[in-house]
N, C-alpha and C positions, 0 to 999 in steps of 0.2 A: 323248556324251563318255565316255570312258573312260577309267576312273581305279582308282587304288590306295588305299584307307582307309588311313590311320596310324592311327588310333583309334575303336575302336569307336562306332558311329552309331545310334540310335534306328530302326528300324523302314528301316536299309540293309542293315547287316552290319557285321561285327566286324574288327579291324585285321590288314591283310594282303589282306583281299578283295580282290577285281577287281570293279568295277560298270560298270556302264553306268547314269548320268543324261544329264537332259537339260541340256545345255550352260548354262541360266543358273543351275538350281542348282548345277552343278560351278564355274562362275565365280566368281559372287558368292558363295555361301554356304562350300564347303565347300572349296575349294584356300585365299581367303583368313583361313579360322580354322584352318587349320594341320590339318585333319579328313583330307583327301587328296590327294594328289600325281596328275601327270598321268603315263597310263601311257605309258611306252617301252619298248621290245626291252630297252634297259640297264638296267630298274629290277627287271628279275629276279631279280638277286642281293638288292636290300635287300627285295622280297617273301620270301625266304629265311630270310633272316636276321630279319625281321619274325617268321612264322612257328614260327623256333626260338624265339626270345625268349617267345612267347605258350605257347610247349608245353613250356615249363619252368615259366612262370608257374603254369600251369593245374591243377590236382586229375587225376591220371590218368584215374581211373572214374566212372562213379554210382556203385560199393559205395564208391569212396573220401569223393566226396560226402556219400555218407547218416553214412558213420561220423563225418564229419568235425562235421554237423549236428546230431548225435545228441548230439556231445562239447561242443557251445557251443549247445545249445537251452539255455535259462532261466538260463545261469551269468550273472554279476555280474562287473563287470571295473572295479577301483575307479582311479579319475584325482585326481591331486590337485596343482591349483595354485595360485597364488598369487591371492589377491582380496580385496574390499572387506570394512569390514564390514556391506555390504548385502548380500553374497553375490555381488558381480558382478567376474566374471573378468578380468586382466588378459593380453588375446587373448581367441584361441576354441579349443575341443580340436575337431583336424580330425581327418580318417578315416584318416592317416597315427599320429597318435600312438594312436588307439583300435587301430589295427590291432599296432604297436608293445607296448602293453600288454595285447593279447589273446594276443601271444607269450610273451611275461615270465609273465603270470599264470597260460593255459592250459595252453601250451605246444605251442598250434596255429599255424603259419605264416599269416597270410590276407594275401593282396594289398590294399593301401591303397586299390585301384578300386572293389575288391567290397564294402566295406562304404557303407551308405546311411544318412546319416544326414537325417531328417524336417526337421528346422530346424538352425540355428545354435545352436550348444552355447556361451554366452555367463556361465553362472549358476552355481549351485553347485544341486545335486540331481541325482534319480535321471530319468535319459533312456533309450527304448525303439529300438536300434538294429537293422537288420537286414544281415545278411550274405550276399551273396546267392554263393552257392558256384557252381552253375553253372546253367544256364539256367532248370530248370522244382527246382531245392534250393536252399534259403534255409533262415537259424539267425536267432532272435532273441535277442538276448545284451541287457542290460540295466547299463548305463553307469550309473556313480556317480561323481560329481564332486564331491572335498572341499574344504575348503580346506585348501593348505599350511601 
């Protein structure tokens, strides 16, 4: 079966690709989690437009990369919201707002995908994030969560 990634897959390829699986993992697993589309002649254009989308998103270089890694190795990026007096959060801080407040505080852009966070960020303290910039460059930046 031949198919087109929407979003990036573990150990398939990354969004936009063309694959070929075998028919029951493109069935069952990965057309209905929304993972990829079935390929057609007409699905050339939003492979296109997939494409651009991803190569805007993206870090031009490795030297962009490395500088980019260099500029959030060991920095601190403080969060602060609202919580108990046990220390426990009302929500969670997802990889959207750390990435949000690594702009604000760095004044580095990072895509909301690329950051990995180990567990659910639920508490108030200091949490070890990694950034993963492009395939084989990763930053580890170090999350503090206050309360407001």
């Amino acid at each position: 079966m031949k198919l087109i990634l929407t979003h990036d897959v573990e150990n398939l390829g990354a969004a936009g690709d063309v694959v070929e699986v075998k028919d029951g993992y493109g069935r069952n697993y990965l057309v209905p989690r929304k993972l990829a589309v079935k390929w057609t002649k007409g699905a050339g254009a939003q492979l296109e437009q997939m494409a651009a989308a991803r190569r805007k998103r993206e870090i031009a270089s490795l030297e962009d990369a490395r500088a980019v890694r260099d500029s959030l190795n060991g920095k601190v990026v403080r969060i602060s919201r609202s919580a108990t007096e046990a220390g426990r959060l009302f929500g969670a801080v997802s990889s959207a707002d750390i990435a949000d407040s690594i702009k604000e505080q760095l004044g580095q852009s990072i895509d909301r995908r690329k950051v990995v966070i180990p567990s659910t960020i639920k508490s108030v303290g200091a949490y070890d994030v990694t950034v993963n910039l492009m395939s084989d460059v990763s930053a580890k930046v170090k999350v503090q969560v206050a309360r407001a």
